[in-house]
C-alpha positions as CSV (number, residue, x, y, z in Angstrom):
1,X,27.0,17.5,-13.2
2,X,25.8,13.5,-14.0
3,X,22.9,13.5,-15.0
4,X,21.0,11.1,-12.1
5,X,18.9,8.9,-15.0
6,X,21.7,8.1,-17.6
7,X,24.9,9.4,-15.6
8,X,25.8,10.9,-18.3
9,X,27.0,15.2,-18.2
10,X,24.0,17.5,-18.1
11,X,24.0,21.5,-18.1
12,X,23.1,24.3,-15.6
13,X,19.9,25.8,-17.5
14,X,19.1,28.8,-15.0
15,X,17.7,29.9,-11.5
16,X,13.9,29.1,-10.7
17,X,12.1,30.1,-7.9
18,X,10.5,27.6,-5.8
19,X,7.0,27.8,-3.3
20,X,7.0,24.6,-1.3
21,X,4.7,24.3,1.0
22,X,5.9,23.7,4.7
23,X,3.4,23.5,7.7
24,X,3.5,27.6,8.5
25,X,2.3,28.2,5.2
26,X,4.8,28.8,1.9
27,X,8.4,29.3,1.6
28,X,10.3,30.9,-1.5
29,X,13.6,30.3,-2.6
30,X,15.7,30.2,-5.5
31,X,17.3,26.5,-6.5
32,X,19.3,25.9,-9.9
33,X,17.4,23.9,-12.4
34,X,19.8,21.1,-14.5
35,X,18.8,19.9,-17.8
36,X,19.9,16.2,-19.6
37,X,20.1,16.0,-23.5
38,X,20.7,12.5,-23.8
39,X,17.9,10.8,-21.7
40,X,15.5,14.4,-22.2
41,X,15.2,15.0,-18.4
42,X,15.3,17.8,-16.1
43,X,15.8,17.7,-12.5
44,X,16.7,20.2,-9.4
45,X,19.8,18.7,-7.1
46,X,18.9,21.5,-4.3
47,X,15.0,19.8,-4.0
48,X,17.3,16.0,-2.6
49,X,18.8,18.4,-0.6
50,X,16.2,20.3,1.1
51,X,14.4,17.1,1.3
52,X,11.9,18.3,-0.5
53,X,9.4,16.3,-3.3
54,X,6.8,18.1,-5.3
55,X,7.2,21.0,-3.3
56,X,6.4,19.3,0.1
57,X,8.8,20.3,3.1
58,X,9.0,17.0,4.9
59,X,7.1,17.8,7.4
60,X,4.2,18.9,5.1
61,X,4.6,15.4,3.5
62,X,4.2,14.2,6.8
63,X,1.0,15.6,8.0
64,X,-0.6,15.0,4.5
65,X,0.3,11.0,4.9
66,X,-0.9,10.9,8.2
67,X,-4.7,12.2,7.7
68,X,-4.4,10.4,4.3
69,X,-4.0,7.0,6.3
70,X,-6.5,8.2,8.7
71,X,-9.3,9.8,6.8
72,X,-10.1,9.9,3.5
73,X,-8.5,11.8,0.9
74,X,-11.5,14.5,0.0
75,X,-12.4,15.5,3.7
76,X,-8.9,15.2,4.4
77,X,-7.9,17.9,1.6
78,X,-10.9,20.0,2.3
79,X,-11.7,19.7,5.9
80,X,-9.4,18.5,8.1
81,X,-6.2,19.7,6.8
82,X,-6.9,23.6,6.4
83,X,-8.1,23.6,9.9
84,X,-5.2,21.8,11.7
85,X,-3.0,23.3,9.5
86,X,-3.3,26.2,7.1
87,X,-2.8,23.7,4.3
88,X,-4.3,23.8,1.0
89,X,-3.9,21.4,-1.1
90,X,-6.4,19.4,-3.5
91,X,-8.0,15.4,-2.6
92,X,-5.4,14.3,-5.5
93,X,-2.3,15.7,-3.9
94,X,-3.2,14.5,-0.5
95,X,-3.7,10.9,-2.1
96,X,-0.6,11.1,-4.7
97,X,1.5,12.1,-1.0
98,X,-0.2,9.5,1.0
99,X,-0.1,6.6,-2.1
100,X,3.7,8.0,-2.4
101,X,4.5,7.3,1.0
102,X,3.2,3.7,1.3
103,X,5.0,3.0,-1.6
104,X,8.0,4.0,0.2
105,X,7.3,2.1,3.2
106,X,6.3,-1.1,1.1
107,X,9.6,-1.1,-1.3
108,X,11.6,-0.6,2.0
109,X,9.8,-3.5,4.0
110,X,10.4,-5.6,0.5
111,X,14.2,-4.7,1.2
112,X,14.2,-6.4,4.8
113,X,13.9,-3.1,6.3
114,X,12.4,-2.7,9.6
115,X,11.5,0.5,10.7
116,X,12.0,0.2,14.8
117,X,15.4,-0.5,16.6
118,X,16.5,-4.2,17.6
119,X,15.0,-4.2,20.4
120,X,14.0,-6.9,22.8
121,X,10.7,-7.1,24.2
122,X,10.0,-8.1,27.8
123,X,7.7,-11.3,27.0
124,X,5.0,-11.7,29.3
125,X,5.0,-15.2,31.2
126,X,2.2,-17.7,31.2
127,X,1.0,-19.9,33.9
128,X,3.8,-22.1,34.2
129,X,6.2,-19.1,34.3
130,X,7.6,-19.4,30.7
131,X,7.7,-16.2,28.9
132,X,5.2,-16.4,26.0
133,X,5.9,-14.6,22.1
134,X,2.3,-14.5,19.9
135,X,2.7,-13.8,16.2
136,X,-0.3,-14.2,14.2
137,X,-1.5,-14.1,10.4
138,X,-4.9,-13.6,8.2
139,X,-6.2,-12.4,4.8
140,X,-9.4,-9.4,4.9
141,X,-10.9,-8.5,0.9
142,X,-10.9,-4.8,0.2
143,X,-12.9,-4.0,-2.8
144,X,-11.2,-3.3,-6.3
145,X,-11.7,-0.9,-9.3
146,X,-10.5,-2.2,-12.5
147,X,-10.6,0.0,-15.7
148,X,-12.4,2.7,-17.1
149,X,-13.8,2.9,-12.8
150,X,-15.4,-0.2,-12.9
151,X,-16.1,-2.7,-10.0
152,X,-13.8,-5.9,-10.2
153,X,-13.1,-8.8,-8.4
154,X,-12.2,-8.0,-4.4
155,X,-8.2,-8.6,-4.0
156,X,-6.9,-10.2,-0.4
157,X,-4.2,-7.8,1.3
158,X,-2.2,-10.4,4.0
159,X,-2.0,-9.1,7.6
160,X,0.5,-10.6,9.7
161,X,1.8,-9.3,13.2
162,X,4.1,-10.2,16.2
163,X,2.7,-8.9,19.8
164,X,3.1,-9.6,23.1
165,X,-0.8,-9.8,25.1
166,X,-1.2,-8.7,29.0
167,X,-1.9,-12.4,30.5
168,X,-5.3,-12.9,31.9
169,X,-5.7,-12.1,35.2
170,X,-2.6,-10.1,35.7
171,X,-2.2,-6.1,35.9
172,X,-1.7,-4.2,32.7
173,X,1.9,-2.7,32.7
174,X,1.0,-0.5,30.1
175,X,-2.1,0.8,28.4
176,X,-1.1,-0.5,24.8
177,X,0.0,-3.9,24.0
178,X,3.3,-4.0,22.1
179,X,2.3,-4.8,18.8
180,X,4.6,-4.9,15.1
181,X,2.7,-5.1,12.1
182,X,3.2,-5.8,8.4
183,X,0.4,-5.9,5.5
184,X,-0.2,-5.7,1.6
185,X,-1.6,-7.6,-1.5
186,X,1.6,-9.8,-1.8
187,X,2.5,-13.6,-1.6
188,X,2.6,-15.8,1.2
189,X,6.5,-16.2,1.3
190,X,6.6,-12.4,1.0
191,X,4.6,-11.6,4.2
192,X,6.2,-14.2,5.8
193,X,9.5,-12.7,5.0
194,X,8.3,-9.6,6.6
195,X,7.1,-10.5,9.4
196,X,10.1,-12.7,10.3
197,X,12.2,-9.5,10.1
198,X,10.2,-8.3,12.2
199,X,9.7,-11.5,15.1
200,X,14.2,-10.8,14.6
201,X,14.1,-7.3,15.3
202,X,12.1,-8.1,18.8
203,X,14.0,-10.8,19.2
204,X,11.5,-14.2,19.7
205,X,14.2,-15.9,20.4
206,X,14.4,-15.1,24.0
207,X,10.7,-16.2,24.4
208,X,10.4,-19.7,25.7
209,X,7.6,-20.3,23.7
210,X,6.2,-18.6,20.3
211,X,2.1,-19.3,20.3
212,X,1.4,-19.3,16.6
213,X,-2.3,-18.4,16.2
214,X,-4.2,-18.5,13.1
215,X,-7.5,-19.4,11.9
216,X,-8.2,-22.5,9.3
217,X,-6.5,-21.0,6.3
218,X,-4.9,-23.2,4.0
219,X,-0.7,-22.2,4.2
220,X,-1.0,-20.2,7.0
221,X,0.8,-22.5,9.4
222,X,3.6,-23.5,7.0
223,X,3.9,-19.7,6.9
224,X,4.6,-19.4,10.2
225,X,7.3,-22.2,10.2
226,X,9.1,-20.8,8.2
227,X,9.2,-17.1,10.0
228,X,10.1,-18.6,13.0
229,X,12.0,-21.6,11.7
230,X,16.1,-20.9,13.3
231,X,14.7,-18.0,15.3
232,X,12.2,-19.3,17.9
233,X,12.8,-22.3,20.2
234,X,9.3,-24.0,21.1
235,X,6.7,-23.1,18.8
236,X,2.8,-24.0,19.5
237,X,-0.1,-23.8,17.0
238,X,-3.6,-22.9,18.1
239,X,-6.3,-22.9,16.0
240,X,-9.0,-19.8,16.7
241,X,-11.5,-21.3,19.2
242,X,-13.8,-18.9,17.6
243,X,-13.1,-20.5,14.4
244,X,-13.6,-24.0,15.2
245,X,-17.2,-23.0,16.9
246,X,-17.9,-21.2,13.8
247,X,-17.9,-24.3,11.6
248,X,-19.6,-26.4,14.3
249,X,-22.5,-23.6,14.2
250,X,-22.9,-24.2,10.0
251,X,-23.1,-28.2,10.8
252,X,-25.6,-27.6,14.0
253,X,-27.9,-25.4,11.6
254,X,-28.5,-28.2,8.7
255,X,-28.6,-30.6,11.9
256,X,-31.4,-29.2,13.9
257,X,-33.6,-26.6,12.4
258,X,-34.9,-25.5,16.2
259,X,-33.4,-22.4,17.4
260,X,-33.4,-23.8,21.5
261,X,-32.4,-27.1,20.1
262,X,-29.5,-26.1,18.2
263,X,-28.6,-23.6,20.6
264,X,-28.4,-26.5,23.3
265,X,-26.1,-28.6,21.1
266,X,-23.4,-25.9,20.3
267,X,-23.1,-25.9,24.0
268,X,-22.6,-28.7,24.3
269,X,-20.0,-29.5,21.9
270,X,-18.3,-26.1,22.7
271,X,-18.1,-26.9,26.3
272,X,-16.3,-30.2,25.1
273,X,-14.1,-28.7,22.5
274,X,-12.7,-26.1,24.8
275,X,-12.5,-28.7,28.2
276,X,-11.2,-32.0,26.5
277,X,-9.9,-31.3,23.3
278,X,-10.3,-31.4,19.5
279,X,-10.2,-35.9,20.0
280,X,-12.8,-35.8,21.8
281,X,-15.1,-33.9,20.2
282,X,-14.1,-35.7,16.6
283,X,-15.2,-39.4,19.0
284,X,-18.6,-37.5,19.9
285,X,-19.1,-36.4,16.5
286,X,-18.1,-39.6,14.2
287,X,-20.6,-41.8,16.5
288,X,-23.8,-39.2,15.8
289,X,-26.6,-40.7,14.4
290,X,-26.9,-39.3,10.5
291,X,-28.9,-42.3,9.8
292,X,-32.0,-39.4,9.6
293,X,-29.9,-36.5,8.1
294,X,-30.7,-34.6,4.7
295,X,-28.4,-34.9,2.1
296,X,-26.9,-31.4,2.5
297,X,-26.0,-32.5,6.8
298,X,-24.1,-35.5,5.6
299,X,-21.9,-33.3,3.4
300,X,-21.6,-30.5,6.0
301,X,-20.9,-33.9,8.6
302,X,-18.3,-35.3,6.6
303,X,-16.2,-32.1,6.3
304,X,-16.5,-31.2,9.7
305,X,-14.7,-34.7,10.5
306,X,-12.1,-33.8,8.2
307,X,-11.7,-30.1,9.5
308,X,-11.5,-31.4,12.7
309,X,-9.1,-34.5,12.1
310,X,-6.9,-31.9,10.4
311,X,-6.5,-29.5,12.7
312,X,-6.4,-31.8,16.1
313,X,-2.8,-30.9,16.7
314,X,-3.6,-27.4,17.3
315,X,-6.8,-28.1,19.3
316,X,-5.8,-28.8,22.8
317,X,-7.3,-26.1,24.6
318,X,-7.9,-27.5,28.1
319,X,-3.7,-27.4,28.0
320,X,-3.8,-24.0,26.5
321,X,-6.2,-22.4,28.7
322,X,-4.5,-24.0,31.7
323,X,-0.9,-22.2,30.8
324,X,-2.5,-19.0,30.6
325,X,-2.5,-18.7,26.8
326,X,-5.2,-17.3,24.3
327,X,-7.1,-19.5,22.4
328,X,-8.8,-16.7,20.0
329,X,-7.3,-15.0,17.5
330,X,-8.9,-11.9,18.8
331,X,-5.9,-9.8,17.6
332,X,-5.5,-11.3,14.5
333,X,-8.8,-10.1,13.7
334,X,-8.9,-6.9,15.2
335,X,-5.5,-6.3,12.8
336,X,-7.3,-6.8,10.0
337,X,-10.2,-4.8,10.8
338,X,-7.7,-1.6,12.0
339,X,-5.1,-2.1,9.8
340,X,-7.1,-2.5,6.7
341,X,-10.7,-2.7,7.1
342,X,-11.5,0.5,8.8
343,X,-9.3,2.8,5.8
344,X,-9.8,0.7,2.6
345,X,-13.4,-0.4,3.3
346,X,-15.4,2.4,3.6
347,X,-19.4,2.9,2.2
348,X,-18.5,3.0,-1.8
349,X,-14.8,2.6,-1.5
350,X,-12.8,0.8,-4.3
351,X,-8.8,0.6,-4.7
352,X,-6.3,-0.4,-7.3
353,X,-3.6,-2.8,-6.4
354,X,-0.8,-0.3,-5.8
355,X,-2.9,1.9,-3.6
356,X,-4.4,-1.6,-1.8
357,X,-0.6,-2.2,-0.9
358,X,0.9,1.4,0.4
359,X,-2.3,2.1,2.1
360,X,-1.8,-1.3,4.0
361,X,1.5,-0.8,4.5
362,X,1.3,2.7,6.1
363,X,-1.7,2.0,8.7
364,X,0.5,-1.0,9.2
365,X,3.3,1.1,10.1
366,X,0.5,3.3,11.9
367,X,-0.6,1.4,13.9
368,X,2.2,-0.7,15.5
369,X,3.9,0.2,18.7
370,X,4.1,4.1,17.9
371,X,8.1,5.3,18.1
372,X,8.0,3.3,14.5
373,X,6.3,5.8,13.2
374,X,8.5,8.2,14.3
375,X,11.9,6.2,13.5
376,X,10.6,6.1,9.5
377,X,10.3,9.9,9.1
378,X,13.5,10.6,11.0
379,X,15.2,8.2,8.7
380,X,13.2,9.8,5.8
381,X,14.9,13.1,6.7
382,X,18.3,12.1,7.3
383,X,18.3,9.9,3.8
């Protein structure tokens, strides 16, 4: 037999007996064990076979991923998994498996791989009766160990997703929205490459109009050109109303120091932004009186203008709202909070790159529309 490493000939050693563990408890059987000379490694064919790794049946594997992704690893090992299950197996093991897995699903997302059939979604129309694709993208920090166990510098895993809302105002057709997501510590381009495969395998195109929503961040709607650039036909850029009103609220502080007054004022300007548009507001803003203002309101004033000016192509949300379409990026930050946020931020929690990127990955997988799920370990146990 080739040896799977070097391809070069390796030799039958002898029969050893193997205990994997399955979900009724353990199973014994005999599998033949092959040794290599040349590259000094030993490996058992009938393990690929079985579909077994590090004495895990598959379905074993599977369980111990899935409250890995859910829970963490120490209650998982010692509370959770014994009682479901009959399982025992140490904090380590269920972390290795769950780590192990994400890795999986990250290499194989890396590959262009997506993980659910081609398959067409039934976009939900707007106002106007034009049927209406979202995809959305953001960045959360998740807190990092560097070595020797100490605290370093928080890393930024991407989240980016493709869904398709229930319009205001209309009867839900289903109880959970359709929903594809794709995360990890990676580049722009490399998310973007991801989630494109996955707008494709939903197919965007047939949407009439692709609503690209996305907070301030710089690249993030270049990004999205180019995951929908030769797949999507009209493509419209919101900015998160909740966004804007966020930096008018650090401005309105510096401006007036009364809590009624300021209070009265974001009001104001909010009622504005959201009824006549981004050019209006920047008219009402560049003609306040800062004749009065502290140094630190002039500074705040100046790159409110330029926020504003910048982002006045994607502030039109008396159209917006009139069509039916959402102006917050509600789902953009609930993906980050329970895609990544509620697993890998935790009271004391810290994670090393790798683990960042295959935890992210797997509750990204998760937590999509749930037959993906399902589709990866059937593939897993027919590859």
């Amino acid at each position: 037999m080739s040896c799977p490493h070097c391809q070069k000939d390796a030799k039958f050693v002898d029969y050893r007996s193997c205990h994997p563990t399955c979900l009724f408890g353990k199973i014994v059987y005999e599998r033949a064990y092959y040794y290599c000379r040349h590259c000094k490694s030993g490996w058992f064919p009938t393990d690929a076979e079985f579909g077994i790794e590090g004495h895990q049946t598959s379905g074993a594997r599977e369980v111990i991923s899935l409250l890995g992704v859910l829970e963490p690893f120490e209650p998982s090992a010692q509370q959770v998994l014994p009682r479901l299950t009959g399982l025992s197996v140490s904090a380590s093991t269920v972390q290795r498996t769950t780590e192990s897995v994400g890795e999986d699903v990250a290499r194989r997302r890396a590959e262009g791989e997506t993980f659910g059939a081609n398959e067409a979604w039934e976009w939900n129309v707007d106002a106007t009766v034009r049927r209406v694709a979202y995809v959305g993208l953001d960045a959360t920090g998740v807190p990092q160990q560097g070595p020797k166990g100490e605290k370093t510098e928080c890393r930024m895993p991407w989240v980016g997703l493709v869904f398709n809302p229930q319009p205001p105002g209309q009867k839900r057709r289903q109880r959970i929205w359709e929903t594809r997501y794709v995360a990890g510590l990676m580049s722009l381009d490399e998310i973007g490459q991801q989630l494109r495969a996955e707008c494709q395998a939903v197919d965007v195109s047939r949407a009439d109009v692709v609503i690209g929503l996305t907070d301030g961040g710089n690249g993030l709607e270049n990004c999205l050109v180019s995951v929908l650039g030769g797949i999507a036909g009209e493509i419209v850029f919101i900015l998160d109303f909740y966004h804007a009103s966020e930096h008018l609220l650090e401005f309105a502080k510096l401006l007036h120091r009364d809590a009624e007054a300021r209070q009265q004022q974001m009001q104001a300007w909010c009622q504005k932004l959201k009824h006549e548009g981004g050019q209006s507001l920047l008219g009402e803003l560049e003609a306040h009186d800062m004749t009065r203002a502290s140094p630190e309101a002039l500074e705040a004033h100046r790159q409110l203008l330029g926020y504003i000016r910048n982002n006045q192509h994607r502030m039109d949300y008396r159209t917006y709202i009139s069509r039916g379409w959402q102006i917050g990026s509600g789902m953009v930050e609930a993906a980050c909070k329970t895609v990544v946020c509620q697993r890998l931020k935790e009271s004391g929690m810290r994670w090393r790159e790798h683990g960042t990127t295959a935890l992210s990955q797997l509750r990204a997988l998760y937590k999509s529309e749930p037959k993906l799920w399902k589709n990866y370990w059937n593939r897993t146990l027919c590859s």
